[in-house]
C-alpha positions as a printed NumPy array, in Angstrom:
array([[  0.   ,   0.   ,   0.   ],
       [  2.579,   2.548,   1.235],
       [  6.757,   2.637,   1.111],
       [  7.929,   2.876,   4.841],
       [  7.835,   6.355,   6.433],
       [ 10.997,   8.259,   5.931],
       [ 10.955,   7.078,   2.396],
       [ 11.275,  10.005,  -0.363],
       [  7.761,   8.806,  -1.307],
       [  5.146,   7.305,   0.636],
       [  3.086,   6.196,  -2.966],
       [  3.213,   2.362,  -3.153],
       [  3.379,   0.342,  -6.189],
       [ -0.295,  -0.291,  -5.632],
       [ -0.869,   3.024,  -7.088],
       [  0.369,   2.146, -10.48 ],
       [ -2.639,  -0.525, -10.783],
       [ -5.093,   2.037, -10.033],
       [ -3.42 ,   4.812, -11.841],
       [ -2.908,   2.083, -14.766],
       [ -6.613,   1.03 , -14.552],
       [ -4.863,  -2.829, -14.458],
       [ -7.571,  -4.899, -12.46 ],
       [ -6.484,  -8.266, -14.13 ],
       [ -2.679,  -7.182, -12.994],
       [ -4.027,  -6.682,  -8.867],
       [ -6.478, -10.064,  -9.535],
       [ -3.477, -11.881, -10.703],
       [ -0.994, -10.528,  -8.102],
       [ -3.405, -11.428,  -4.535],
       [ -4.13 , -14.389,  -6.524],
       [ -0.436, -15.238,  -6.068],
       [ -0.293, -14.24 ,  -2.945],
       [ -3.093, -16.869,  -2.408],
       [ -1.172, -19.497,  -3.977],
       [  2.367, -19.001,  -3.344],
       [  1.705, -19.278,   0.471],
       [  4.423, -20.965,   1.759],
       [  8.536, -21.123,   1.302],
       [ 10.01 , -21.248,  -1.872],
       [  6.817, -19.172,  -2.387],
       [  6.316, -20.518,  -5.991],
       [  2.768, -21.809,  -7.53 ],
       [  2.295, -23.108, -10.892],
       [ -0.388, -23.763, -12.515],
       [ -1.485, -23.94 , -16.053],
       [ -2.665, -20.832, -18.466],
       [ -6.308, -22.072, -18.099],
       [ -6.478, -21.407, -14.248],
       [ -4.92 , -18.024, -14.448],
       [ -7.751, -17.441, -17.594],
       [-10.578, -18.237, -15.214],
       [ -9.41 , -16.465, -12.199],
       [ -8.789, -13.079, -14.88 ],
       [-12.46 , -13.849, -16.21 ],
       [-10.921, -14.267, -19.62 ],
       [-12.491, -17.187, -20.952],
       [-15.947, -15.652, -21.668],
       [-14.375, -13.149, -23.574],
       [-12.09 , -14.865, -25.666],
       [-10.464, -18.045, -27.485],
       [ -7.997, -20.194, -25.382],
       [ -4.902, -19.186, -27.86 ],
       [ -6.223, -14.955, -27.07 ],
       [ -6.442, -15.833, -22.745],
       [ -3.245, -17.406, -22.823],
       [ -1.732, -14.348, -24.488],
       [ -3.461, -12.356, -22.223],
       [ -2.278, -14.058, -19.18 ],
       [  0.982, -13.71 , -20.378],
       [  0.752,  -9.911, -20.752],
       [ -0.383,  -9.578, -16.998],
       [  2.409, -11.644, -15.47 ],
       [  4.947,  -9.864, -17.715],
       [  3.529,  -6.308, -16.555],
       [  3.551,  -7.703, -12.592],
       [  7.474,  -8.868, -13.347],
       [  8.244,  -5.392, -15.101],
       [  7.199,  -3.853, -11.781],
       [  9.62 ,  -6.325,  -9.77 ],
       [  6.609,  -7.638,  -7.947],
       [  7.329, -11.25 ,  -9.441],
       [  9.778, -13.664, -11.542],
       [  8.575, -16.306, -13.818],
       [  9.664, -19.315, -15.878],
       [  8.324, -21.917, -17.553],
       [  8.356, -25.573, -16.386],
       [  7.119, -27.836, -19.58 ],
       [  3.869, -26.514, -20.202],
       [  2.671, -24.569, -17.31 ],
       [  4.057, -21.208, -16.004],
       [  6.149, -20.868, -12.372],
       [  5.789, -17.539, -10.737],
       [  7.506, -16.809,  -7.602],
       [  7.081, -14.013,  -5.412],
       [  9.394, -11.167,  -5.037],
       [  9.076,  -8.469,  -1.719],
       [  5.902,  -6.445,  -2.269],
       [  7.975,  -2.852,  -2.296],
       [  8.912,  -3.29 ,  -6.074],
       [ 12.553,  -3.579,  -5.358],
       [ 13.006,  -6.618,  -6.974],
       [ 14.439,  -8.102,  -3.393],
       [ 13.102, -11.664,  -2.305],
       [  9.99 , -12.175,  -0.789],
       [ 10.255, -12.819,   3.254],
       [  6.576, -13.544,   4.872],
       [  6.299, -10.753,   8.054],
       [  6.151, -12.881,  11.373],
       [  6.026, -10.16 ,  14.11 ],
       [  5.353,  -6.793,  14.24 ],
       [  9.027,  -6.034,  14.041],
       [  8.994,  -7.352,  10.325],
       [  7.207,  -4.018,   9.374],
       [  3.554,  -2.959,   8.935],
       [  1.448,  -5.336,   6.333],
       [ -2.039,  -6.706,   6.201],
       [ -3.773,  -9.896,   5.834],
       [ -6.764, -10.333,   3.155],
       [ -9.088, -13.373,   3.919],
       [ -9.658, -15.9  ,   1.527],
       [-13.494, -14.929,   1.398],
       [-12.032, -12.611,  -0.981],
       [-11.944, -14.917,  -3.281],
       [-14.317, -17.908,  -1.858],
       [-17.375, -14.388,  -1.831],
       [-16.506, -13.766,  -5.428],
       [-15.874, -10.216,  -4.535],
       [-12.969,  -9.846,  -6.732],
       [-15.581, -10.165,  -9.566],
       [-18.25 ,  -8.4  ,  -8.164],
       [-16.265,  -5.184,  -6.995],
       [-14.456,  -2.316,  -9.336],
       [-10.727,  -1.586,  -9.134],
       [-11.721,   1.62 ,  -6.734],
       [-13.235,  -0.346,  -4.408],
       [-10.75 ,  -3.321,  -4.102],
       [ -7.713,  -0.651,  -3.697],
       [ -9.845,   0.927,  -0.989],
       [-10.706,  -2.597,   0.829],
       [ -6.729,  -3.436,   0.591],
       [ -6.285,  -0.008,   1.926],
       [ -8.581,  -0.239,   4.629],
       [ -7.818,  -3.31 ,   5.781],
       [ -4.543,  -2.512,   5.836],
       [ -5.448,   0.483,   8.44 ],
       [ -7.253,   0.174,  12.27 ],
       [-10.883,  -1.258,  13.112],
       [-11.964,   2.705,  12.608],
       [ -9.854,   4.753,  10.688],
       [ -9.925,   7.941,   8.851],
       [ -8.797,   8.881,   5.646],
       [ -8.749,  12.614,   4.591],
       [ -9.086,  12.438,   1.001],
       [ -6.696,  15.704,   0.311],
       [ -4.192,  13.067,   1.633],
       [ -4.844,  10.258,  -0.796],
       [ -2.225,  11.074,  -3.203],
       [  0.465,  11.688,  -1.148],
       [ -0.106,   8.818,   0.919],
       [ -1.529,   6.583,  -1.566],
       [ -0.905,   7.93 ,  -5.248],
       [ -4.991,   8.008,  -5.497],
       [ -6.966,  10.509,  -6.48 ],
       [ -9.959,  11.824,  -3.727],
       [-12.314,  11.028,  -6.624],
       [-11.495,   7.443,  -6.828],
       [-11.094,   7.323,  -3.245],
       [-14.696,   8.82 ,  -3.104],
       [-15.991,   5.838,  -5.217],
       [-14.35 ,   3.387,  -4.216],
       [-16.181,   4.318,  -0.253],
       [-19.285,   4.74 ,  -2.172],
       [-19.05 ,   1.276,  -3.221],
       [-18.104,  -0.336,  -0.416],
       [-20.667,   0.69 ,   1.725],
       [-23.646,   0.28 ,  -0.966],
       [-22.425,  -3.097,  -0.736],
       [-22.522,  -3.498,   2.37 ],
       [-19.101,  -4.234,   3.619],
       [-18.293,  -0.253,   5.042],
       [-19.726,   1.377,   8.06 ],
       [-19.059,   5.197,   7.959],
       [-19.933,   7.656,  10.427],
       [-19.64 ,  11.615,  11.274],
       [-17.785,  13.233,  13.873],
       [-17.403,  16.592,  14.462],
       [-14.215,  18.16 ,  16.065],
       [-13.215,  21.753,  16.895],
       [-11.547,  23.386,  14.319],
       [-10.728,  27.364,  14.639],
       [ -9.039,  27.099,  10.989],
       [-12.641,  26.746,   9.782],
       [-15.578,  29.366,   9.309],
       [-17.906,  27.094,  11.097],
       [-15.914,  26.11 ,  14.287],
       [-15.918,  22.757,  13.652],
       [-14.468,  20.074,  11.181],
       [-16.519,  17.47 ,   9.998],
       [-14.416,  14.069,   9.964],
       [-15.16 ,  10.502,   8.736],
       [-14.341,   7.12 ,  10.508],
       [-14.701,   4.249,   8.839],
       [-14.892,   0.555,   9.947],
       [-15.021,  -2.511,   7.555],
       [-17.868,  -5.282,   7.715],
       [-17.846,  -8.654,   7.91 ],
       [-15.674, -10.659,   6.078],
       [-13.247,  -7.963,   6.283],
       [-13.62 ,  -6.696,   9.52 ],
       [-10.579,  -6.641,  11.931],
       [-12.386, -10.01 ,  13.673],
       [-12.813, -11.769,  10.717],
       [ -9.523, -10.896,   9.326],
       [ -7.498, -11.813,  12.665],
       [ -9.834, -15.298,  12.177],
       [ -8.523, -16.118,   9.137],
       [ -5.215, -15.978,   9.725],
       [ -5.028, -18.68 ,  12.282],
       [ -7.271, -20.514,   9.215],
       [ -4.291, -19.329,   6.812],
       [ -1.641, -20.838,   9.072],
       [ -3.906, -24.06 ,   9.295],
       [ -4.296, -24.342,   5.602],
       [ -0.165, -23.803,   5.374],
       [  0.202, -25.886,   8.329],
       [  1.856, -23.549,   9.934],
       [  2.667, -22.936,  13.854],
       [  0.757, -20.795,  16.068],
       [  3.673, -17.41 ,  15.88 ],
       [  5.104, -16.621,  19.286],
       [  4.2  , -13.207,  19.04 ],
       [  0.717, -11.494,  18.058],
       [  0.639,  -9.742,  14.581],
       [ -0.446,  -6.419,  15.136],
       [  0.775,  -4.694,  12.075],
       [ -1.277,  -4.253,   9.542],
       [  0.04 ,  -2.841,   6.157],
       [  1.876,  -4.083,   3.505],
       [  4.26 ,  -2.342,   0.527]])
């Protein structure tokens, strides 16, 4: 979402999918993240399953999806977010460290490791990455990247994010006409303003992507990796 503070800029690579308008490029990349979930941190499957999970094959021949899946994982390696090879038929892609540096990928364990986030599987299992607009999915990977009830001033999006407040604006919108944002009003003294006072928004996700559900799926996620319990709670919650 965000380079560390004390960086030169605070804009994350997941600006450039927004700024791009490349859905199929942030589908593809958490779908990795999905997959490659455990050391070497490597899937491969074939060109079909990446088709599918792009929603390519209603829209295309096989020989036009394959090309197309090839265009998104070369466009994810061009931003150092991945490597790939091929292995016979099928594709290998391997994760690289979510900054864009190009550095290999390490999996945070404690909050020492840095501030990331965790996105539940009902992402995918809900079919919300097919039912909600690019907006909306940077803003759910932004807020759940944030506190239970956070605010975010939207004359700060681009500097913080690399978003504009219009797309910020919709991508809110969305999220709460489908139900999975809570927003509410609070008013705060503000001599800088004619009024008095300064109108400000907090925000809390909804179920599945509340900070609950979210902290429940990870103990899931360490299940379905077979992972131990970590010796220290993950509070952090952002990723690069």
């Amino acid at each position: 979402m965000q380079q560390p503070q004390g960086s030169e800029s605070r804009v994350g690579p997941l600006a450039q999918f927004v700024t791009r308008r490349d859905e199929r490029g942030l589908d593809a990349y958490l779908f990795i993240h999905a997959l490659a979930s455990a050391d070497p941190w490597t899937c491969t499957y074939p060109s079909q399953t990446w088709s599918r999970v792009l929603n390519l094959g209603s829209s295309c021949d096989e020989g036009s999806a394959k090309a197309a899946v090839s265009k998104v994982l070369k466009r994810l390696e061009d931003r150092k977010l991945i490597s790939r090879r091929r292995t016979g038929r099928r594709t290998e892609v391997t994760l690289l460290l979510e900054d864009g540096s190009g550095a290999t990928y390490t999996r945070p364990k404690a909050a020492s490791d840095g501030l990331w986030l965790n996105l539940p599987y009902a992402y995918w299992e809900g079919g919300f990455y097919k039912n909600l607009s690019l907006p909306a999915k940077a803003m759910l990977l932004i807020g759940c990247s944030l506190a239970h009830d956070f605010v975010l001033p939207q004359e700060r999006m681009p500097g913080w994010y690399g978003i504009s407040p219009d797309t910020a604006a919709r991508g809110l919108n969305e999220l709460r006409a489908a139900d999975l944002l809570n927003t509410r009003d609070e008013f705060v003294r503000d001599h800088k303003v004619p009024t008095g006072w300064r109108q400000v928004k907090h925000h809390q996700l909804r179920k599945p992507f509340d900070l609950g559900s979210r902290n429940a799926a990870k103990t899931v996620g360490r299940r379905r990796r077979g992972t131990a319990e970590p010796k220290e709670e993950l509070t952090a919650t952002e990723t690069a």
